[in-house]
PyMOL Python script that loads the backbone (N, CA, C, O; Angstrom):
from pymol import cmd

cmd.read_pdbstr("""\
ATOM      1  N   UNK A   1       0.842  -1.186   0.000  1.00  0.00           N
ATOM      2  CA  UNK A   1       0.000   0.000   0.000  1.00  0.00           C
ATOM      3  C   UNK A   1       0.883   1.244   0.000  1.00  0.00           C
ATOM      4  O   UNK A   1       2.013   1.309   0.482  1.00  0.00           O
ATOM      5  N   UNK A   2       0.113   2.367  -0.696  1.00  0.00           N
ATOM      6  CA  UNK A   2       1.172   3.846  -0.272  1.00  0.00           C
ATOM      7  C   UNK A   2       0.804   4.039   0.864  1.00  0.00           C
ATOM      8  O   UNK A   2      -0.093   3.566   1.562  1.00  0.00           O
ATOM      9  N   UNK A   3       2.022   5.210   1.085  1.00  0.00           N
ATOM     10  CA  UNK A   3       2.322   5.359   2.608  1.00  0.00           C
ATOM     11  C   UNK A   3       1.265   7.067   2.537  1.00  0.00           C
ATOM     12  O   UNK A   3       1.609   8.082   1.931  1.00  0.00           O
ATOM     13  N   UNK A   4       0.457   6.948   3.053  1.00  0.00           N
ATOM     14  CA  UNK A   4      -0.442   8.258   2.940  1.00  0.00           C
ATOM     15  C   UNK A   4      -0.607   9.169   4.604  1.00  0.00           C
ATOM     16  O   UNK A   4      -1.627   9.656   5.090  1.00  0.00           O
ATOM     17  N   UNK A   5       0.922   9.141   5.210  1.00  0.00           N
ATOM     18  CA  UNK A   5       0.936   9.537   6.758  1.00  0.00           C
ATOM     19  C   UNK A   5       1.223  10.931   6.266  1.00  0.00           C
ATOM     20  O   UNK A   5       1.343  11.804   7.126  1.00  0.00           O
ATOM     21  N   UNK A   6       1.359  11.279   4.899  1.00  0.00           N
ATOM     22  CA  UNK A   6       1.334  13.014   5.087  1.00  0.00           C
ATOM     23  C   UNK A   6       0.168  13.309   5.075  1.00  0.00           C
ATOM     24  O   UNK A   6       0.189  14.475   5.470  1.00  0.00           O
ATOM     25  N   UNK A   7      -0.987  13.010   4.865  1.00  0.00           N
ATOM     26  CA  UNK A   7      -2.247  13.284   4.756  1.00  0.00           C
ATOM     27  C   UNK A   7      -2.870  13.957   6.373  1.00  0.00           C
ATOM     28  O   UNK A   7      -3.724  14.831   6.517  1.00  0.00           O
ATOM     29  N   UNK A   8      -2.114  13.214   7.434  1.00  0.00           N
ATOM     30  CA  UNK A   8      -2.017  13.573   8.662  1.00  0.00           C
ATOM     31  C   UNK A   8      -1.866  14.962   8.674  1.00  0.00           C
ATOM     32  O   UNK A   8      -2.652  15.371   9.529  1.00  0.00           O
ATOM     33  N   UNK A   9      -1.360  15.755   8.250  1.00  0.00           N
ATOM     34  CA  UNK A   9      -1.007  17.159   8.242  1.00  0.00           C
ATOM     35  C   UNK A   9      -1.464  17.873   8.200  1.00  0.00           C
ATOM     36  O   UNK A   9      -1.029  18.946   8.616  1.00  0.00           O
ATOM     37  N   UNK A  10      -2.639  17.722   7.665  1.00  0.00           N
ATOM     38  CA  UNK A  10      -3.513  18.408   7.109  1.00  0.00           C
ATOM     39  C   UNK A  10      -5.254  18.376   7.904  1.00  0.00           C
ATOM     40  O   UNK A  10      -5.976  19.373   7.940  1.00  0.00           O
ATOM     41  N   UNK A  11      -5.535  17.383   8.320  1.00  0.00           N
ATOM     42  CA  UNK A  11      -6.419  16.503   8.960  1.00  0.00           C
ATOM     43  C   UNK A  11      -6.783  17.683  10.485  1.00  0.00           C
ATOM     44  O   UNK A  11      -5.862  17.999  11.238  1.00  0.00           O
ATOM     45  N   UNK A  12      -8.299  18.213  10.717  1.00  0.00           N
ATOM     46  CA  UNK A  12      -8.123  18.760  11.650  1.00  0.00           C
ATOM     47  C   UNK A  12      -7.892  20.621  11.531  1.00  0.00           C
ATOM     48  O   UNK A  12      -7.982  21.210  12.608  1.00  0.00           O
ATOM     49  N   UNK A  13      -7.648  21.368  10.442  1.00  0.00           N
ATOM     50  CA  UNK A  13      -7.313  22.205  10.341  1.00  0.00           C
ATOM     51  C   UNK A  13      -7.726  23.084   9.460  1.00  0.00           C
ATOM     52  O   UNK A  13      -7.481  22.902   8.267  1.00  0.00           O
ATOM     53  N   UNK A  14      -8.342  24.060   9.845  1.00  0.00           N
ATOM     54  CA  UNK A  14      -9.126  24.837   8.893  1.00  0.00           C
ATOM     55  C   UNK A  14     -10.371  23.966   8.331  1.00  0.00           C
ATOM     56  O   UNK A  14     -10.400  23.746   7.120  1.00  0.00           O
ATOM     57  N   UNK A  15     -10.874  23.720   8.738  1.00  0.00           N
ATOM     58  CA  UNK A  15     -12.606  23.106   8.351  1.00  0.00           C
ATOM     59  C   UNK A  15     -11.825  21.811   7.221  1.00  0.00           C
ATOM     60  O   UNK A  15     -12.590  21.226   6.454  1.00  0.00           O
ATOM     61  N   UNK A  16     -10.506  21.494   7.202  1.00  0.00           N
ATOM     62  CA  UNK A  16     -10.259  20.719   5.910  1.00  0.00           C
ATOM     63  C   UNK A  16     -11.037  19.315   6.098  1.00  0.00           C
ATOM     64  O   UNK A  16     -11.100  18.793   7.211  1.00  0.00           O
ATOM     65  N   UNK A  17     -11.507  18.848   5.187  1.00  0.00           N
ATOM     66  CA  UNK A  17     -12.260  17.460   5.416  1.00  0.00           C
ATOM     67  C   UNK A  17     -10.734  16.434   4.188  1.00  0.00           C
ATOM     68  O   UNK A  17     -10.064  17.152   3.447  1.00  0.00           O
ATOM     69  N   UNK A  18     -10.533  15.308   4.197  1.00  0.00           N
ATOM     70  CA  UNK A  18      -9.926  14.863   3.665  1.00  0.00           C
ATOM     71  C   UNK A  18     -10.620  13.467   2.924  1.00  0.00           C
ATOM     72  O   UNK A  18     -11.206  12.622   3.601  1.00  0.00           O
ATOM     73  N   UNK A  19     -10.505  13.386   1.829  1.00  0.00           N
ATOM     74  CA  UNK A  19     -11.450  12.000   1.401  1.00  0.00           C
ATOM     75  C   UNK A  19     -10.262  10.737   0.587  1.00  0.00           C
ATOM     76  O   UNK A  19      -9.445  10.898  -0.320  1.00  0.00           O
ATOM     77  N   UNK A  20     -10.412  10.244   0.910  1.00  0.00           N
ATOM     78  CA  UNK A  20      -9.265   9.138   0.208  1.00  0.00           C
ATOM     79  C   UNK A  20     -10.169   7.985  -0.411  1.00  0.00           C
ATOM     80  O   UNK A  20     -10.915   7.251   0.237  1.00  0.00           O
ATOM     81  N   UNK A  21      -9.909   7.955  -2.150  1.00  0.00           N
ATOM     82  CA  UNK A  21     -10.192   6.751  -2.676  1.00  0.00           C
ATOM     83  C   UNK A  21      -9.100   6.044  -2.724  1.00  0.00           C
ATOM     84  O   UNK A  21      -7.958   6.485  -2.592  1.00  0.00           O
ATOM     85  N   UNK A  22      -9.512   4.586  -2.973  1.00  0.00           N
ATOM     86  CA  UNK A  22      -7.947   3.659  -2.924  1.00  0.00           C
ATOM     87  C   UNK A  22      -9.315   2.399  -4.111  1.00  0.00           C
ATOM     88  O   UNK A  22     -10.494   2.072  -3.980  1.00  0.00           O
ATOM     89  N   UNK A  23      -8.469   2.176  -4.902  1.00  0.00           N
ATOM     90  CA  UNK A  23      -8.826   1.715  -5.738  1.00  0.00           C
ATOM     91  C   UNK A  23      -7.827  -0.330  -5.870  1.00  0.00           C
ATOM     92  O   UNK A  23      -7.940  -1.277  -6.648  1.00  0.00           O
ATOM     93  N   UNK A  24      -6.636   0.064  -4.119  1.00  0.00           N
ATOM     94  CA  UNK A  24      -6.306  -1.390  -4.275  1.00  0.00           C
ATOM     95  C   UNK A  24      -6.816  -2.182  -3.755  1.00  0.00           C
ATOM     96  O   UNK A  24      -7.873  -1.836  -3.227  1.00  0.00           O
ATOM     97  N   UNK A  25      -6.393  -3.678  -3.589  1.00  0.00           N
ATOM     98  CA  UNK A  25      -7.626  -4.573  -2.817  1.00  0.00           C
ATOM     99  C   UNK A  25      -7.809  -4.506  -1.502  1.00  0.00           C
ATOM    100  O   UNK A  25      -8.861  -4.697  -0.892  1.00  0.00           O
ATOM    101  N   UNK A  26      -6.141  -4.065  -0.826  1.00  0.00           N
ATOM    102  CA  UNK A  26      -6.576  -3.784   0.689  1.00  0.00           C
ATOM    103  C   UNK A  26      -6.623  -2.449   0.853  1.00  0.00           C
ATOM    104  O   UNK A  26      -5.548  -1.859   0.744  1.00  0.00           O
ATOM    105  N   UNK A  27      -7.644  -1.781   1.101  1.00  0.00           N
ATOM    106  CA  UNK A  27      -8.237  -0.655   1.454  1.00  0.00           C
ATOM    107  C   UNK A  27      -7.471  -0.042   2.947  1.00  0.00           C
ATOM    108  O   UNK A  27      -7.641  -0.415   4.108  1.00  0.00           O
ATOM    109  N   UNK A  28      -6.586   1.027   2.391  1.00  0.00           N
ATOM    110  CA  UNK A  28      -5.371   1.892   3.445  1.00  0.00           C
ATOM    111  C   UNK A  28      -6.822   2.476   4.630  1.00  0.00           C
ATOM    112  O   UNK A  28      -8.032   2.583   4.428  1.00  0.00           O
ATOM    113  N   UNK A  29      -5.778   2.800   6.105  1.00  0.00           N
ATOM    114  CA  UNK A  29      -7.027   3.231   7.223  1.00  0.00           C
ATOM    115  C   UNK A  29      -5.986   4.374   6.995  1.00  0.00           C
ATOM    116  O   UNK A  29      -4.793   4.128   6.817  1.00  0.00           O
ATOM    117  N   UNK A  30      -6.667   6.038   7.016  1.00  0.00           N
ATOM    118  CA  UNK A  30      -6.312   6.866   7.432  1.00  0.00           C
ATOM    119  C   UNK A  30      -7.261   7.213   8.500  1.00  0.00           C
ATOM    120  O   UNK A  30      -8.469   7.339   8.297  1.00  0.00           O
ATOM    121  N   UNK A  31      -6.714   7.359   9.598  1.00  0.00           N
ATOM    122  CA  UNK A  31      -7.578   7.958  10.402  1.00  0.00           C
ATOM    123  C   UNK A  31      -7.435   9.358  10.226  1.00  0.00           C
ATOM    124  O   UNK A  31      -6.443   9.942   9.790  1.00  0.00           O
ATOM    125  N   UNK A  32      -9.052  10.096  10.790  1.00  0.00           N
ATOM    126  CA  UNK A  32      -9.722  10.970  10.731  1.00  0.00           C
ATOM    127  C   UNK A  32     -10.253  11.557   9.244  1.00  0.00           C
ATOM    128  O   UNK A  32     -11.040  12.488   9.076  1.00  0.00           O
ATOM    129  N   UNK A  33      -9.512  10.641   8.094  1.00  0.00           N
ATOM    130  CA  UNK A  33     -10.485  11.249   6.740  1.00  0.00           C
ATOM    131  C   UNK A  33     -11.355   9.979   6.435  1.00  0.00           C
ATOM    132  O   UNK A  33     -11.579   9.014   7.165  1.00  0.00           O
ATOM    133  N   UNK A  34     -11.806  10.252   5.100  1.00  0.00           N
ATOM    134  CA  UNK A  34     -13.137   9.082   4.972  1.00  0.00           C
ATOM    135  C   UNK A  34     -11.793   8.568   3.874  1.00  0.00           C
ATOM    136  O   UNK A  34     -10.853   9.103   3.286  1.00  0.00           O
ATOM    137  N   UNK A  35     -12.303   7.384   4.013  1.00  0.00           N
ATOM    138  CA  UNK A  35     -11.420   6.601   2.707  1.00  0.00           C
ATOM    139  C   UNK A  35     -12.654   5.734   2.237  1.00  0.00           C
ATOM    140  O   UNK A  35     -13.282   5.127   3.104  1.00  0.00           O
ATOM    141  N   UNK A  36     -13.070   5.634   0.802  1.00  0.00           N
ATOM    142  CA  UNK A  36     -13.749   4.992  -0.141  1.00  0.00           C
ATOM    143  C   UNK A  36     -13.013   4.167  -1.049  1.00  0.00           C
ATOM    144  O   UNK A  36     -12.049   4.449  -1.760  1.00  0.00           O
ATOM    145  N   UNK A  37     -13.730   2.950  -0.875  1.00  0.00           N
ATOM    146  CA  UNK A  37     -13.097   1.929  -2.105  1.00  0.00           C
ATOM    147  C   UNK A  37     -13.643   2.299  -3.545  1.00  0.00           C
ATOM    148  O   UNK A  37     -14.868   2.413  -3.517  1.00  0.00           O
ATOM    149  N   UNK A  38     -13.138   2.500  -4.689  1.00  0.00           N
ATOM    150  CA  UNK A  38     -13.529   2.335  -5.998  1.00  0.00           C
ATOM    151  C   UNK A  38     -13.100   1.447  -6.563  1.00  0.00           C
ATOM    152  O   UNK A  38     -12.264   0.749  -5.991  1.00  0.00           O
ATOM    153  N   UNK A  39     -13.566   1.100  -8.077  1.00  0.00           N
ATOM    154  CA  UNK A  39     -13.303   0.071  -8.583  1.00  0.00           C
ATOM    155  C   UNK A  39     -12.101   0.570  -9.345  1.00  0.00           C
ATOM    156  O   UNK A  39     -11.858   1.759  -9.555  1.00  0.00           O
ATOM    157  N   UNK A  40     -11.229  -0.660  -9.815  1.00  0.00           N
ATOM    158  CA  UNK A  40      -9.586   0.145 -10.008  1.00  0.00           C
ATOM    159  C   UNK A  40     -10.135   0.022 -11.830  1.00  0.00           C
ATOM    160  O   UNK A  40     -10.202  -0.952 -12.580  1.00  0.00           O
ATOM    161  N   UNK A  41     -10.400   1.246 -12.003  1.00  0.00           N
ATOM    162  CA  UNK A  41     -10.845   1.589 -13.479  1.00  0.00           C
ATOM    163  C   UNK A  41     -10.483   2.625 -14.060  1.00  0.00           C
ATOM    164  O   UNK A  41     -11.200   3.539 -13.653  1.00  0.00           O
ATOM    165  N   UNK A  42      -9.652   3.037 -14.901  1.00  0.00           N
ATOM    166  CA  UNK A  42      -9.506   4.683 -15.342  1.00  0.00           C
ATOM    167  C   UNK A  42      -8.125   4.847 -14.297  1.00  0.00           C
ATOM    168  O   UNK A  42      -7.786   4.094 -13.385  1.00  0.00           O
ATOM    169  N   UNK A  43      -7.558   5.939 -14.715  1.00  0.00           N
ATOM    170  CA  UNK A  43      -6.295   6.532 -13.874  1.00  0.00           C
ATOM    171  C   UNK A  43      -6.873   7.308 -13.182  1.00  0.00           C
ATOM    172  O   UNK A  43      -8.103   7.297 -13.140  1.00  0.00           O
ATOM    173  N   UNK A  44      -6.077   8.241 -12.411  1.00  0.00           N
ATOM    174  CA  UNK A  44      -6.799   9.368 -11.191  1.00  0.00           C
ATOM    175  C   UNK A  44      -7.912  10.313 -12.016  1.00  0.00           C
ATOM    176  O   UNK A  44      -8.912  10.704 -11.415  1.00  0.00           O
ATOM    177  N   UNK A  45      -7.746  10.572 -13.064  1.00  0.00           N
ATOM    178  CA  UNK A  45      -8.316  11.503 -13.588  1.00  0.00           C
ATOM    179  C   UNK A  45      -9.890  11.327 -13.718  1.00  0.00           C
ATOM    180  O   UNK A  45     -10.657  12.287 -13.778  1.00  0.00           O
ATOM    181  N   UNK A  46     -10.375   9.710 -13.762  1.00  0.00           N
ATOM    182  CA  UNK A  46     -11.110   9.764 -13.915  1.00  0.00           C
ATOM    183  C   UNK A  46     -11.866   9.266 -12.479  1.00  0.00           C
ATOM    184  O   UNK A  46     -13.024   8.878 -12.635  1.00  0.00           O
ATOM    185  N   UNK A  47     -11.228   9.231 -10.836  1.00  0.00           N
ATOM    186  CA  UNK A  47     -11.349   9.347  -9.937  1.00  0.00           C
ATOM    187  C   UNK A  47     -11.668  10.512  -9.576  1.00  0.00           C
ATOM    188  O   UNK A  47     -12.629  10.527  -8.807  1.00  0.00           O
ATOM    189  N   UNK A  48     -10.995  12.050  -9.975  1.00  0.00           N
ATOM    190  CA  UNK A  48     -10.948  13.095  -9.801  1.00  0.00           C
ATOM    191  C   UNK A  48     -12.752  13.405 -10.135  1.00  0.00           C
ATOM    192  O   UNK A  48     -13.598  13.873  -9.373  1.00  0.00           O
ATOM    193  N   UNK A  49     -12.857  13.039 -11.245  1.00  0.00           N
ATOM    194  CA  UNK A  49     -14.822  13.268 -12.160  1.00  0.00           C
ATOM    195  C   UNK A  49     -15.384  12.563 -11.410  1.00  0.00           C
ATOM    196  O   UNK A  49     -16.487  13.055 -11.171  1.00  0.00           O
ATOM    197  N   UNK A  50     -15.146  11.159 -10.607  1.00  0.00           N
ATOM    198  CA  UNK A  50     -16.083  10.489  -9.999  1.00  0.00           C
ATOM    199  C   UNK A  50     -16.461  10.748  -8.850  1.00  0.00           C
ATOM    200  O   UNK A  50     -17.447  10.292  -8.272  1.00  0.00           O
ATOM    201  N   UNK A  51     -15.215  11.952  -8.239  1.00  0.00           N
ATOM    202  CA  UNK A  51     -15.725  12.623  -6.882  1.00  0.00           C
ATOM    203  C   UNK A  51     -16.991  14.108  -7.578  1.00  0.00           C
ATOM    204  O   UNK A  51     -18.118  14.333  -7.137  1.00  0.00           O
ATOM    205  N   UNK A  52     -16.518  14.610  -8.338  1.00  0.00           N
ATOM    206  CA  UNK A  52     -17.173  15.938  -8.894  1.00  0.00           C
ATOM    207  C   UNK A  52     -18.488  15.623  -9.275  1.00  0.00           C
ATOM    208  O   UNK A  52     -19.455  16.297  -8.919  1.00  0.00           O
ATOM    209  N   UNK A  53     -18.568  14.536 -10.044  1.00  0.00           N
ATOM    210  CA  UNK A  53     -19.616  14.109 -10.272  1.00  0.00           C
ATOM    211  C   UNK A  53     -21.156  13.722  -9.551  1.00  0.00           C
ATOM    212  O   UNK A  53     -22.352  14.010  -9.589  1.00  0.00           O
ATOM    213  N   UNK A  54     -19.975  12.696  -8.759  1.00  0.00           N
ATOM    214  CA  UNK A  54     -21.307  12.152  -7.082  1.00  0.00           C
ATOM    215  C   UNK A  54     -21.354  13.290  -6.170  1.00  0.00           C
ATOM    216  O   UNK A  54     -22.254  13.025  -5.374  1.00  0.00           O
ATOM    217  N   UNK A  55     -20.761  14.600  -5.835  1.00  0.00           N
ATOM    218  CA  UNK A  55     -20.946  14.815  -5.137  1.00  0.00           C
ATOM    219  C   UNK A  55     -21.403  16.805  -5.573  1.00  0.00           C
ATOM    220  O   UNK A  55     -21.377  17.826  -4.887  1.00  0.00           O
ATOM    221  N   UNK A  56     -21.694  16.582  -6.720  1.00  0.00           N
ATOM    222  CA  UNK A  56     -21.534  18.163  -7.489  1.00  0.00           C
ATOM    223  C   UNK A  56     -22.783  18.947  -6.656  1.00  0.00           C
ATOM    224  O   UNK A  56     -22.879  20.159  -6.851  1.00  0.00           O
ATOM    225  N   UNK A  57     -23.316  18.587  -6.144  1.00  0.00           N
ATOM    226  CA  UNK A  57     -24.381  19.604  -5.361  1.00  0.00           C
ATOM    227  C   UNK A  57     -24.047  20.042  -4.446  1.00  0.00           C
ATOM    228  O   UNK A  57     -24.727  20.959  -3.987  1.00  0.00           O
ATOM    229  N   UNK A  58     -22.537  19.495  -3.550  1.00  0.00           N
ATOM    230  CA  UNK A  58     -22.460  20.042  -1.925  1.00  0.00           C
ATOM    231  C   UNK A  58     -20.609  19.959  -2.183  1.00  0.00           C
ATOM    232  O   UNK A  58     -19.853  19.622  -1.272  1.00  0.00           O
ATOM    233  N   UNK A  59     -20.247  20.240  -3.229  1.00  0.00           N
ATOM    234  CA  UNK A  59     -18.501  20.341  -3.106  1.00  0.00           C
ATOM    235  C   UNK A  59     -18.375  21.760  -2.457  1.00  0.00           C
ATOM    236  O   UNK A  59     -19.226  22.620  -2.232  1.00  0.00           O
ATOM    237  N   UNK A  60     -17.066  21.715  -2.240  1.00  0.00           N
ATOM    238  CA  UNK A  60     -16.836  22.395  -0.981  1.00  0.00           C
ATOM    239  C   UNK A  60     -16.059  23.462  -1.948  1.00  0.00           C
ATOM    240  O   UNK A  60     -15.506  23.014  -2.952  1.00  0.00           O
ATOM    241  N   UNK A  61     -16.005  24.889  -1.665  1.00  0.00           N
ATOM    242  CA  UNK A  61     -15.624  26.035  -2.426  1.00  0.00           C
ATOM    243  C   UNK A  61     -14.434  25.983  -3.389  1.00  0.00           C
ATOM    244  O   UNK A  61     -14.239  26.550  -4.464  1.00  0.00           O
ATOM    245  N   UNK A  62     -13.527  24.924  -2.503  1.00  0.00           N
ATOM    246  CA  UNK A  62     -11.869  24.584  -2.915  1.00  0.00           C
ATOM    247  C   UNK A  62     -12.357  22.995  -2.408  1.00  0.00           C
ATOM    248  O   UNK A  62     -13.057  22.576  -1.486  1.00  0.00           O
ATOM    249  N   UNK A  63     -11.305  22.123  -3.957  1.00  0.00           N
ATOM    250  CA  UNK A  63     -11.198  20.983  -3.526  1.00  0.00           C
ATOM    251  C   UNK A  63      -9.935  21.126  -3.918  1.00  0.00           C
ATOM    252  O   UNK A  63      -9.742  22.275  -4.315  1.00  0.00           O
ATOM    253  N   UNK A  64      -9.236  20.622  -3.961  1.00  0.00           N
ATOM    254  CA  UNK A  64      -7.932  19.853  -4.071  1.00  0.00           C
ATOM    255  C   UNK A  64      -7.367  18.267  -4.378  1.00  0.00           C
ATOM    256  O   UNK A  64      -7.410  17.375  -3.531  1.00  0.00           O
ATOM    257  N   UNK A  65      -7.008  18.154  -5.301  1.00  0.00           N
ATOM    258  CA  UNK A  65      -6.926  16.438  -5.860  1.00  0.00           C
ATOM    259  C   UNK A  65      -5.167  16.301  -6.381  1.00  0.00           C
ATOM    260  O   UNK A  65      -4.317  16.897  -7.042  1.00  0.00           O
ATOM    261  N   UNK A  66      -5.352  15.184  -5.628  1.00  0.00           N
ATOM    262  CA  UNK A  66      -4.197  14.655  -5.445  1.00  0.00           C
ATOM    263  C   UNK A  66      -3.445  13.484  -5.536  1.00  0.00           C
ATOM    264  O   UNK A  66      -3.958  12.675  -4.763  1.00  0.00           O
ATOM    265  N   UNK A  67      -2.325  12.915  -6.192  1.00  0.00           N
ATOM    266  CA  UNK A  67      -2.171  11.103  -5.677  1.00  0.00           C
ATOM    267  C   UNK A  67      -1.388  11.002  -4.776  1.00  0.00           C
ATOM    268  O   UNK A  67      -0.859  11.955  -4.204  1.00  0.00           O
ATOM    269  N   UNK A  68      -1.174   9.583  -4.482  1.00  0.00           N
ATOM    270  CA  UNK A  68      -1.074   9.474  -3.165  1.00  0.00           C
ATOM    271  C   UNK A  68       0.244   9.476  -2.207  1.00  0.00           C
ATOM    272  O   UNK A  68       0.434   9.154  -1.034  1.00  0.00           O
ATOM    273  N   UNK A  69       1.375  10.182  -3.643  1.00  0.00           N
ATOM    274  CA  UNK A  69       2.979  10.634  -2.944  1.00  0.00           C
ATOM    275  C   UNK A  69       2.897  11.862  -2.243  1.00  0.00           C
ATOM    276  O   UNK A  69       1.887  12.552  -2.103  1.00  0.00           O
ATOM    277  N   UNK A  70       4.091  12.093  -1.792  1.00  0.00           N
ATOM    278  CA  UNK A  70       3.552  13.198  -0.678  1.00  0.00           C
ATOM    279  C   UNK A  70       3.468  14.616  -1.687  1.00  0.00           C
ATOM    280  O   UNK A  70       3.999  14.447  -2.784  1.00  0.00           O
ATOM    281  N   UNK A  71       3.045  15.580  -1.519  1.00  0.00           N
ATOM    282  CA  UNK A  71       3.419  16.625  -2.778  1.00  0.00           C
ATOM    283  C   UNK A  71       4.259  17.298  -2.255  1.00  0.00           C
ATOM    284  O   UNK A  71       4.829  17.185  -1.170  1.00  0.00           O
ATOM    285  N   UNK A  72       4.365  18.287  -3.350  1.00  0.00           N
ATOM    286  CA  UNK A  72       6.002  18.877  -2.994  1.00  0.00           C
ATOM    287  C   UNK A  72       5.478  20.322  -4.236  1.00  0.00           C
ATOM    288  O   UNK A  72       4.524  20.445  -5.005  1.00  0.00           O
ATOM    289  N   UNK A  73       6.808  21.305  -3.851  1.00  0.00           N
ATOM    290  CA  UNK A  73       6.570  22.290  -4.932  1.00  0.00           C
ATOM    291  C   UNK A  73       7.662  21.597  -5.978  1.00  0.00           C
ATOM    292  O   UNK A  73       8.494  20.699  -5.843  1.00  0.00           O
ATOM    293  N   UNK A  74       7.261  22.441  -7.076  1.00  0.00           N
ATOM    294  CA  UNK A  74       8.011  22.166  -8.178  1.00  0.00           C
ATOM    295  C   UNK A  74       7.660  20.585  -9.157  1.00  0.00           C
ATOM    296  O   UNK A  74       7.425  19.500  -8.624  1.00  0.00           O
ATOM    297  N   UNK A  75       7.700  20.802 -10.442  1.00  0.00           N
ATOM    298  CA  UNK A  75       7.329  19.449 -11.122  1.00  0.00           C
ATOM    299  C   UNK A  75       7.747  18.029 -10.858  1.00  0.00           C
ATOM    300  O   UNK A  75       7.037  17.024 -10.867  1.00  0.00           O
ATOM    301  N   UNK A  76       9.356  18.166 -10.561  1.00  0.00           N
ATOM    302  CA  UNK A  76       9.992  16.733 -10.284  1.00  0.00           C
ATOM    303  C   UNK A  76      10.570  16.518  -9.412  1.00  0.00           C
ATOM    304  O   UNK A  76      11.630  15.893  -9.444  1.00  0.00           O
ATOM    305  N   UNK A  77       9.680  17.283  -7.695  1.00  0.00           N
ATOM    306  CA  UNK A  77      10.586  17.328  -6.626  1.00  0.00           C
ATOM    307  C   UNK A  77      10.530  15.606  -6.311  1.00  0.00           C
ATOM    308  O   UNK A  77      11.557  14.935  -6.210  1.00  0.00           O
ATOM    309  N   UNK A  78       8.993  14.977  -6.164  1.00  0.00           N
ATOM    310  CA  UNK A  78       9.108  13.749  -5.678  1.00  0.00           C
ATOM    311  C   UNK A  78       9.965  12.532  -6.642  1.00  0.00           C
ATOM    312  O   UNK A  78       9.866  11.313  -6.504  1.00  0.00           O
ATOM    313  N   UNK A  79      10.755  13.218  -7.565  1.00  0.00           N
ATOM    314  CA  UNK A  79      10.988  12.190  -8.430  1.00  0.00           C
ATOM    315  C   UNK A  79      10.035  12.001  -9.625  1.00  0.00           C
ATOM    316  O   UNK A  79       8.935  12.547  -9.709  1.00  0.00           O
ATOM    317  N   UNK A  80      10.551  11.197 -10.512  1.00  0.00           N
ATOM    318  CA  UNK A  80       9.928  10.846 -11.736  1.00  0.00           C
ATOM    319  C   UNK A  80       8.411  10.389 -11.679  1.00  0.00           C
ATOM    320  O   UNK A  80       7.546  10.654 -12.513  1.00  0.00           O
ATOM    321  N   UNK A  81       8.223   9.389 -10.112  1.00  0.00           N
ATOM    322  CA  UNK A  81       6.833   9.170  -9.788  1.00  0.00           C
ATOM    323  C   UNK A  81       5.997   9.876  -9.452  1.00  0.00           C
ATOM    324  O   UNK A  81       4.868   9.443  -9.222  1.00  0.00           O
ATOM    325  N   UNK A  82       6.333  11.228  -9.323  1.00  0.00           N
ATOM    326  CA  UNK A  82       5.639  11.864  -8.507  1.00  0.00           C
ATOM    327  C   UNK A  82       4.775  12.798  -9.509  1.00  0.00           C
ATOM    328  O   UNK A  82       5.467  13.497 -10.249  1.00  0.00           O
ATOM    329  N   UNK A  83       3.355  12.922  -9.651  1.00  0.00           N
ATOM    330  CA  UNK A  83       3.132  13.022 -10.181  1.00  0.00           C
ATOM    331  C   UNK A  83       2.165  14.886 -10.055  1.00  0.00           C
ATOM    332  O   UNK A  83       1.177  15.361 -10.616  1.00  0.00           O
ATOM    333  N   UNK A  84       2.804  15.216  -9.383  1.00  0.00           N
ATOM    334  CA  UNK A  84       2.546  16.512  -8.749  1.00  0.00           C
ATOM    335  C   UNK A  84       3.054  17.571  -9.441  1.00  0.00           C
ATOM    336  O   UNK A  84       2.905  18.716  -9.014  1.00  0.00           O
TER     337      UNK A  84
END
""", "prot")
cmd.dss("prot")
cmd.show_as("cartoon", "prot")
cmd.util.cbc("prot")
cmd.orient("prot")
């Protein structure tokens, strides 16, 4: 599984709510955000529409979407994987 303990950081602060899909078979626990299983279909992008989509009546002013390396500034801070 990725390691999603930066997500911690954030959790708790400023009204932020945090939602985590995981699309592998064992479903990661972050505590204090919601984590949802999806079906592993499409790349993030089309994870990104499946939150906008189900939830387009009550999204929150700012969302923010993300995968699941830690982010960083700049294009290739996390490395080549990083897809930030």
């Amino acid at each position: 599984a990725e390691d999603l303990s930066w997500v911690s950081r954030y959790l708790g602060k400023d009204n932020i709510d945090v939602t985590v899909y995981s699309k592998a078979d064992d479903i990661p626990e972050v505590a204090g955000a919601l984590v949802l299983p999806l079906a592993n279909f499409g790349r993030e992008s089309h994870t990104y529409l499946h939150h906008i989509v189900h939830n387009y009546d009550c999204l929150a002013d700012w969302n923010v979407f993300s995968q699941a390396t830690t982010p960083g500034w700049g294009y290739l801070v996390g490395g080549s994987n990083n897809g930030h």
